[in-house]
C-alpha positions as a Python dict, from the first residue, in 0.01 Angstrom:
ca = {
    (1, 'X'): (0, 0, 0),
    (2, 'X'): (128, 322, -95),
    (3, 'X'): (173, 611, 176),
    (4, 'X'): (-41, 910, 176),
    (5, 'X'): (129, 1207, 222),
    (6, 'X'): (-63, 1443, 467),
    (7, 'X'): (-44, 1774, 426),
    (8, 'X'): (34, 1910, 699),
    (9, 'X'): (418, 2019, 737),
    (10, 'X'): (462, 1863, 408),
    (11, 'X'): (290, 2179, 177),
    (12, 'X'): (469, 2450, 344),
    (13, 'X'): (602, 2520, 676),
    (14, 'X'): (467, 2668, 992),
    (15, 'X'): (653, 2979, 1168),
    (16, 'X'): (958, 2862, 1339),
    (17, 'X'): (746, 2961, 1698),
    (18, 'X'): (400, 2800, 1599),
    (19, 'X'): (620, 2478, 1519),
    (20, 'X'): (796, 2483, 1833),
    (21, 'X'): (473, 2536, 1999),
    (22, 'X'): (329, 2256, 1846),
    (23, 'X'): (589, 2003, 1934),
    (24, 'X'): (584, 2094, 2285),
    (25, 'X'): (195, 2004, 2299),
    (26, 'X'): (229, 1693, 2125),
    (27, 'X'): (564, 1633, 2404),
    (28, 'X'): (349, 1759, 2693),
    (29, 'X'): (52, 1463, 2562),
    (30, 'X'): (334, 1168, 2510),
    (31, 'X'): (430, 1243, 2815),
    (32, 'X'): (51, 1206, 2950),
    (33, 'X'): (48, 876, 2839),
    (34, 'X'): (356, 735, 3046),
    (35, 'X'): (193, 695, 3421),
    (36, 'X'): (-43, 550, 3253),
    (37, 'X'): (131, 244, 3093),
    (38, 'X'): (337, 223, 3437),
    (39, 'X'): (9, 184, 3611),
    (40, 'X'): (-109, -37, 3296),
    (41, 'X'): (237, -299, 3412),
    (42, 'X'): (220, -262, 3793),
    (43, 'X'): (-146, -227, 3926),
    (44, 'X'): (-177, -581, 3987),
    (45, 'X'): (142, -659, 4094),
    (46, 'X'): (83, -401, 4319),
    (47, 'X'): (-221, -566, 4486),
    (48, 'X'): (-113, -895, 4528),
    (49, 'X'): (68, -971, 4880),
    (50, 'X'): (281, -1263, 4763),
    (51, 'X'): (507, -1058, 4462),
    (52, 'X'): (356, -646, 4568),
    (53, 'X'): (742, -585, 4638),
    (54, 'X'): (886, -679, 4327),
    (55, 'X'): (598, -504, 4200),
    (56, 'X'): (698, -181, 4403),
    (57, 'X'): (1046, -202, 4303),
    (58, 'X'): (982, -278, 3869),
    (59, 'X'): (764, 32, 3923),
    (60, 'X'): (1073, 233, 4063),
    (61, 'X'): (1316, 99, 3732),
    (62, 'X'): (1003, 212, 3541),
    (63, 'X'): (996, 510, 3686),
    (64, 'X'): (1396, 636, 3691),
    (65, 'X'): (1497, 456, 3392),
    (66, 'X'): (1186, 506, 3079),
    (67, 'X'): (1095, 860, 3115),
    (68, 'X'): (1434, 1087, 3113),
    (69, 'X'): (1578, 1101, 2801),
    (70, 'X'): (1560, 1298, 2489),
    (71, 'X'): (1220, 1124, 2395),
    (72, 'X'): (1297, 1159, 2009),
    (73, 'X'): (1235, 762, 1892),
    (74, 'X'): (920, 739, 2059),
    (75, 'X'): (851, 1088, 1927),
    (76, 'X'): (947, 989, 1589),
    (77, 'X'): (673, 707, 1596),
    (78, 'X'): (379, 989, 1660),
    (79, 'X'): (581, 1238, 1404),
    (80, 'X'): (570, 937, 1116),
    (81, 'X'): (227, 855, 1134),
    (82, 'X'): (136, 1188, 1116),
    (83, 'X'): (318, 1242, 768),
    (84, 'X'): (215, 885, 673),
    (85, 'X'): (-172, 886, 702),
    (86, 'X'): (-401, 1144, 580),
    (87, 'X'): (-617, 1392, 793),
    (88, 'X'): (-928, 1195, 876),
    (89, 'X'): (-675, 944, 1022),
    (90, 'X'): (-558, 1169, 1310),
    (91, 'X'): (-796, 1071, 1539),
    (92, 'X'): (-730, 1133, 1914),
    (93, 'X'): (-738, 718, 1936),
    (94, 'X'): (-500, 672, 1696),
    (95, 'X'): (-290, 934, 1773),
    (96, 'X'): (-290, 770, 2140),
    (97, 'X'): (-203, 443, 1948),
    (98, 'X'): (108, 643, 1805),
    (99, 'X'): (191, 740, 2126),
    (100, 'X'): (180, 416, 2291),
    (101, 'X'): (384, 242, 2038),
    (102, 'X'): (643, 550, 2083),
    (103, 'X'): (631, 453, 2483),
    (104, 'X'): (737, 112, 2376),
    (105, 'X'): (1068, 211, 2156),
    (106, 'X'): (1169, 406, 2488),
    (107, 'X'): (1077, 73, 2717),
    (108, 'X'): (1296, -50, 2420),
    (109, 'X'): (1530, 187, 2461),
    (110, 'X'): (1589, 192, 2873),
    (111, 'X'): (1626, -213, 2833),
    (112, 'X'): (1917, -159, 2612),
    (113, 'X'): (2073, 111, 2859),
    (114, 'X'): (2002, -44, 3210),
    (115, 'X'): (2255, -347, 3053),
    (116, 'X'): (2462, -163, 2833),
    (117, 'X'): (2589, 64, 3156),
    (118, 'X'): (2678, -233, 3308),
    (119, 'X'): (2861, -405, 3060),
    (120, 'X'): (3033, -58, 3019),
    (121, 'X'): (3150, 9, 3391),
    (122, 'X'): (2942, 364, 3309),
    (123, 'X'): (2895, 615, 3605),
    (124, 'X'): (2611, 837, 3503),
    (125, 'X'): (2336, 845, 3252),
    (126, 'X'): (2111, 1123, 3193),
    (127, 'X'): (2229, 1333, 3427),
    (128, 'X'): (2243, 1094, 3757),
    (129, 'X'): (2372, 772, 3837),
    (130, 'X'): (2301, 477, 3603),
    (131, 'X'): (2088, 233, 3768),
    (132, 'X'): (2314, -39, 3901),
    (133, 'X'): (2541, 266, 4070),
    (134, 'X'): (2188, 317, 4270),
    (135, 'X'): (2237, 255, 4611),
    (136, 'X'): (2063, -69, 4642),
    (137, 'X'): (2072, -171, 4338),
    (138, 'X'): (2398, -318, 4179),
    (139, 'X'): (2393, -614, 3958),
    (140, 'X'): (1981, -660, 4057),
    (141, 'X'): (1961, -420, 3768),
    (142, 'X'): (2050, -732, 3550),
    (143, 'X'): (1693, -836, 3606),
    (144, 'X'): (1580, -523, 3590),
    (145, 'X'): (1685, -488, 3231),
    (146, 'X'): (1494, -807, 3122),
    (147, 'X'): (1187, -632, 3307),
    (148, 'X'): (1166, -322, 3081),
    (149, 'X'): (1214, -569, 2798),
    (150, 'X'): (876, -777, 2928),
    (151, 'X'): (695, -389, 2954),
    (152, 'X'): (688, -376, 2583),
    (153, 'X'): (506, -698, 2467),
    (154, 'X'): (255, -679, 2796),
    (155, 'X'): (159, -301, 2632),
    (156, 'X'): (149, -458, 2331),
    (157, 'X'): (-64, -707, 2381),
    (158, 'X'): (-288, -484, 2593),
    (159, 'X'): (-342, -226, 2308),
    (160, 'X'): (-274, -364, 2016),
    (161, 'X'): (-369, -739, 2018),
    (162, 'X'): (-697, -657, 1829),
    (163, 'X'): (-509, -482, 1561),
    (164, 'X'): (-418, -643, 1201),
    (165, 'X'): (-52, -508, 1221),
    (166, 'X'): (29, -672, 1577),
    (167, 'X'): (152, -934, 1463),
    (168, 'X'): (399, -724, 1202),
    (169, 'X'): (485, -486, 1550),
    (170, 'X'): (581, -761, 1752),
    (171, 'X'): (798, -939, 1550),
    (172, 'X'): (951, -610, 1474),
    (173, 'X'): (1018, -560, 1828),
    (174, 'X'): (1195, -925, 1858),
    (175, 'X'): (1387, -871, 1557),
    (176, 'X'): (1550, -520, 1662),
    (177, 'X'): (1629, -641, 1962),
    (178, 'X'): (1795, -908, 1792),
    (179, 'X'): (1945, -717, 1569),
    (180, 'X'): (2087, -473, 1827),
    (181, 'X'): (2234, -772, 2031),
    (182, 'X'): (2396, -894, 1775),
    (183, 'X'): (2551, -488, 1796),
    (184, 'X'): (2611, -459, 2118),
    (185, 'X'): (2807, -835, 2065),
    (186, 'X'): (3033, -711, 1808),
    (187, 'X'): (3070, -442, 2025),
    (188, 'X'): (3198, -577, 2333),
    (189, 'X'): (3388, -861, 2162),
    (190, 'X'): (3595, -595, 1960),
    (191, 'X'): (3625, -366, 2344),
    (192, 'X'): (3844, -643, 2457),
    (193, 'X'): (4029, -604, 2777),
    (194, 'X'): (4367, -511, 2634),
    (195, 'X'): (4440, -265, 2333),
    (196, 'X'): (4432, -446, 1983),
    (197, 'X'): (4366, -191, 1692),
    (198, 'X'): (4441, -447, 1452),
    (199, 'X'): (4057, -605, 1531),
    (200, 'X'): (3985, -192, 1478),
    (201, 'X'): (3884, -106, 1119),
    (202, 'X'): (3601, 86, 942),
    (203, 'X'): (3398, -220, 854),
    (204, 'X'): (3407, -313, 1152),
    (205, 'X'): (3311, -6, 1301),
    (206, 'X'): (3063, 34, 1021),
    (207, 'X'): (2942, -320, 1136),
    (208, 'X'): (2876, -217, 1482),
    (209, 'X'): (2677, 128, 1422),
    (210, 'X'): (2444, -50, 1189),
    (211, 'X'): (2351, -345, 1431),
    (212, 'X'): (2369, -168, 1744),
    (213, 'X'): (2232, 161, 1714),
    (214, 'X'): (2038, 198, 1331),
    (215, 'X'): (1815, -66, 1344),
    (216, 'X'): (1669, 93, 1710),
    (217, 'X'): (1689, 388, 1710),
    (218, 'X'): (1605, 517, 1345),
    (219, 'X'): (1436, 245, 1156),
    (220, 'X'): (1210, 72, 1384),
    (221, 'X'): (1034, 394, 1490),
    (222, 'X'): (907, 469, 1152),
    (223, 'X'): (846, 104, 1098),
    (224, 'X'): (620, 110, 1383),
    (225, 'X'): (432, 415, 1249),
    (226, 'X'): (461, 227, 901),
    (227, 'X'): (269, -67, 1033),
    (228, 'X'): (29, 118, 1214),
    (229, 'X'): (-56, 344, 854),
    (230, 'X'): (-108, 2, 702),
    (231, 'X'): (218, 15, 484),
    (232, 'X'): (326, -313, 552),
    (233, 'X'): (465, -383, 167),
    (234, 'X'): (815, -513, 172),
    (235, 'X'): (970, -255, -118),
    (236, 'X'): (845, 42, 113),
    (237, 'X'): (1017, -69, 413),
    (238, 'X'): (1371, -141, 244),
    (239, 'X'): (1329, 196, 118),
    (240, 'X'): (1241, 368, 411),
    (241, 'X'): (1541, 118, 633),
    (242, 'X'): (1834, 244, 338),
    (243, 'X'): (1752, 615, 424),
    (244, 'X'): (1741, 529, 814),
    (245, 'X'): (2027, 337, 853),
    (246, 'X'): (2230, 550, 660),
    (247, 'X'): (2094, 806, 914),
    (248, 'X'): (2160, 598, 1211),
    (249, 'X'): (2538, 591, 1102),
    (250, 'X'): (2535, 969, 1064),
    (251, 'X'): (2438, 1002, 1442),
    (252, 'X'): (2652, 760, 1567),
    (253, 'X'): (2934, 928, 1491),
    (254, 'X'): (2762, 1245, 1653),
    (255, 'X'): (2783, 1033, 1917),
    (256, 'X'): (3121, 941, 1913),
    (257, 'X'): (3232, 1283, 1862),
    (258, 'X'): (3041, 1392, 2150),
    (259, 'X'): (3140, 1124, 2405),
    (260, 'X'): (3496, 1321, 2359),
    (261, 'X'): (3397, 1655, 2283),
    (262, 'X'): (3073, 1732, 2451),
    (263, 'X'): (2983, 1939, 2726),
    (264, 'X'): (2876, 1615, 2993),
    (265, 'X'): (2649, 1876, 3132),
    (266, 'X'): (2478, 1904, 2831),
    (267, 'X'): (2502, 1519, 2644),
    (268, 'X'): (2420, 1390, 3023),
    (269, 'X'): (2678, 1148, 3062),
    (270, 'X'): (3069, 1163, 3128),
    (271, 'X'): (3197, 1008, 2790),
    (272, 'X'): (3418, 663, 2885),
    (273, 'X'): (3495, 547, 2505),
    (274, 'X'): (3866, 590, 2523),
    (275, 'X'): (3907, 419, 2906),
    (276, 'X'): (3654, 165, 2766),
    (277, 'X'): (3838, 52, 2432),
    (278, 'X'): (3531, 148, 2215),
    (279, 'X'): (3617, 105, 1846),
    (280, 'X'): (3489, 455, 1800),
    (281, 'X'): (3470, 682, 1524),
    (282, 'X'): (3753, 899, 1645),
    (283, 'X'): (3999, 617, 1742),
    (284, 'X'): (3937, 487, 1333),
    (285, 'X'): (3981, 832, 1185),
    (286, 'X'): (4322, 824, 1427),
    (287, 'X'): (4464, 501, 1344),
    (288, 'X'): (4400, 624, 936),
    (289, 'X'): (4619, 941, 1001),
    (290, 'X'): (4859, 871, 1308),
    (291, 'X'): (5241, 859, 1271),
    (292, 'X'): (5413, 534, 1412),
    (293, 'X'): (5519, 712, 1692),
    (294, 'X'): (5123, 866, 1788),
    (295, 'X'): (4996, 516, 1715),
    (296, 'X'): (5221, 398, 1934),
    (297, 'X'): (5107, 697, 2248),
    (298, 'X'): (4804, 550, 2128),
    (299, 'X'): (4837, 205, 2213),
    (300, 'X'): (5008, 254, 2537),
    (301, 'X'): (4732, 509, 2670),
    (302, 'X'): (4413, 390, 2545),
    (303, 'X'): (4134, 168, 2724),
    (304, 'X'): (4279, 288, 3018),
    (305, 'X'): (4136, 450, 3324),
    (306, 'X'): (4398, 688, 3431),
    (307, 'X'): (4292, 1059, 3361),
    (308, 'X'): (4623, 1125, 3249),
    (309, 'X'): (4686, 854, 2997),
    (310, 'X'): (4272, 997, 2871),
    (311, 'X'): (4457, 1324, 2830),
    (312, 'X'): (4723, 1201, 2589),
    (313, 'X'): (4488, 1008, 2306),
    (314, 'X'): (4293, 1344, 2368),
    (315, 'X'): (4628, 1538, 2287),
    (316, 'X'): (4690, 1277, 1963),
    (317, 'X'): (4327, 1384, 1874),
    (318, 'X'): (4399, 1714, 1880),
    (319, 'X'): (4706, 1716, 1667),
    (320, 'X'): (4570, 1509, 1404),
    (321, 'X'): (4273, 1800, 1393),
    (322, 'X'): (4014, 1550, 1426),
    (323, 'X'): (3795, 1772, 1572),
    (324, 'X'): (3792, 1995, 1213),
    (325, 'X'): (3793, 1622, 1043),
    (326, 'X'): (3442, 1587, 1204),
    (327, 'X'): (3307, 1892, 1080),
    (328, 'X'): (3383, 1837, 735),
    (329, 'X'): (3249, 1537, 769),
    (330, 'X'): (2916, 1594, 902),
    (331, 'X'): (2902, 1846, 622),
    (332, 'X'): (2930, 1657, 355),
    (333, 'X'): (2726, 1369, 549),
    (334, 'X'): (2430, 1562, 581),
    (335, 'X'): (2436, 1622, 185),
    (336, 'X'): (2477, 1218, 89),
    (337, 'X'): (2164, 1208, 354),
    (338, 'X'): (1971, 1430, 171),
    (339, 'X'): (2073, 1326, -223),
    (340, 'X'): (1989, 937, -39),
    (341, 'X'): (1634, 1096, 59),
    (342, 'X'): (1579, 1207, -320),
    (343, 'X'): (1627, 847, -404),
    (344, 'X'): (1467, 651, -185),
    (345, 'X'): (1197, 839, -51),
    (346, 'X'): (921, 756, -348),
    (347, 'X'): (623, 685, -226),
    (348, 'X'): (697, 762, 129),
    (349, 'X'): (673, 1145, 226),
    (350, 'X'): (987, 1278, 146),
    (351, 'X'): (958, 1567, 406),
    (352, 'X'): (935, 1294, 679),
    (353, 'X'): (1296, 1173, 634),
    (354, 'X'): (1363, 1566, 577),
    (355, 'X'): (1283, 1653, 924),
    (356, 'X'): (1445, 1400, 1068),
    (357, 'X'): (1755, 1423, 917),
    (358, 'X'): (1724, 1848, 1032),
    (359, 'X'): (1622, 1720, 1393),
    (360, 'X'): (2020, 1529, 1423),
    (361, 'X'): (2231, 1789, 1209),
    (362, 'X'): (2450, 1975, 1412),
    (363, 'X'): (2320, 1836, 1738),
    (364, 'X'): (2511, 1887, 2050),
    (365, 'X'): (2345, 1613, 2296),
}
């Protein structure tokens, strides 16, 4: 089934303070919809005597973990639909629908980070202490993580069982988090304990972005909204997954660049990819320009957790101008996003990918 492009923000564009306006309502209503699907998970938990303190304590990791970040893939599932479908198909139900299935990618999303702090020996997230640095906590949050995985399929089911496409949403569900497993292994299995750049290359690296943060956090949003629209043909979604993935790359080397040169009062986090071995984008772009002798400060000072030793891969960044590397880069990035757009976009709303790609550019959290 072809998409329907709906006209609003795709014929012309609001004033830059109307739009702003706008996306803070349709914020201040996802966020409505969160104590909600807490309540939805926990009520009877809550009122049964035998497991009421698990039941107190999953409401807690609900609670601290779900709600805090940036919001944008859950977001992006209420923005898609609303390109996707036409006007007599934003009804406050489905709209609520949207929202719902955008409350799931962040369940989604706080599964992934509740483990992946662990596995990374990360201090804070989001501004205070990951979970398992909680007092009280420590490696509980191991179960904790497979909790917040469990959220998703009992909203599912509690929403959307009735639907045609919930079949289509929850196998998209298992296979991202597949698909970001497999990531996060090729991750940690390249992260080894000692410094190895030879296992460091940009397939590799390539490899890991795709897997680990794409599939997540850029295509199965608008998949969601996809399915929901009832654009469940396979030739749309391979379109719409070459844009996002492509787009998913483009922000993980945000990332990557930000992890070293952000403002941690800003991003949220302290970055930890040098002390934690991460076959990052910096550390590639490094290795391609170093002399032997940086390559070998490199390898004598990385994955290590010594502020000092930090200092000097910083001070190899620095000379080889990565920092000015980046910015050309995300340049010319942002124009291969948009002449991939053009392509690909056909009979999926162009603008949709559009504002998307305009949301990431030049981000600095």
């Amino acid at each position: 089934m072809a998409a329907k492009v709906n006209e609003n923000g795709v014929h012309g564009l609001e004033p830059a303070t109307k739009k702003c306006r706008a996306e803070l309502t349709e914020l201040q209503k996802f966020d409505e919809v969160f104590q909600q699907l807490v309540d939805d998970i926990t009520k009877q938990g809550l009122k049964d005597g035998e497991i009421h303190d698990a039941f107190k304590w999953f409401k807690e990791v609900c609670e601290y973990n779900v709600p805090f970040g940036k919001k944008n893939r859950g977001m992006a599932v209420v923005s898609s639909y609303r390109y996707l479908v036409t006007e007599d198909k934003l009804t406050e139900d489905n709209l609520n629908k949207a929202r719902i299935l955008g409350w799931c990618v962040e369940w989604l999303q706080a599964f992934f980070l509740v483990a992946d702090d662990i596995m990374d020996h990360s201090f804070t997230r989001r501004g205070k202490p990951c979970w398992y640095k909680k007092e009280g906590v420590g490696l509980i949050a191991i179960n904790d993580s497979f909790f917040l995985e469990m959220c998703i399929y009992q909203i599912l089911k509690k929403y959307f069982r009735e639907e045609t496409y919930y079949i289509d949403i929850v196998e998209l569900f298992h296979e991202t988090t597949l698909q970001t497993e497999i990531g996060q292994n090729l991750d940690l299995i390249t992260a080894q304990d000692h410094v190895d750049f030879n296992s460091f290359s940009q397939e590799r690296y390539n490899a890991i972005v795709k897997w680990k943060t794409a599939f997540y956090s850029f295509y199965l949003p608008v998949a969601c909204a996809m399915y929901m629209a009832g654009i469940s043909d396979s030739e749309s979604h391979a379109n719409a997954k070459t844009i996002l993935l492509e787009m998913g790359h483009f922000f993980q080397v945000q990332d990557d660049y930000l992890d070293c040169y952000g403002d941690p009062a800003v991003i949220g986090k302290v970055g930890t990819d040098i002390q934690d071995n991460k076959c990052g984008w910096l550390i590639i772009q490094a290795l391609k320009r170093a002399s032997p002798e940086q390559i070998k400060i490199l390898e004598e000072n990385y994955a290590c957790h010594d502020d000092l030793k930090v200092a000097k891969v910083k001070e190899i960044f620095n000379q080889l101008k990565l920092s000015e590397l980046y910015t050309q880069y995300e340049e010319e990035s942002y124009q291969d996003l948009m002449q991939l757009i053009e392509k690909y976009s056909q009979n999926l709303p162009k603008q949709m990918f559009i504002a998307f790609a305009k949301k990431i550019y030049k981000r600095n959290r």
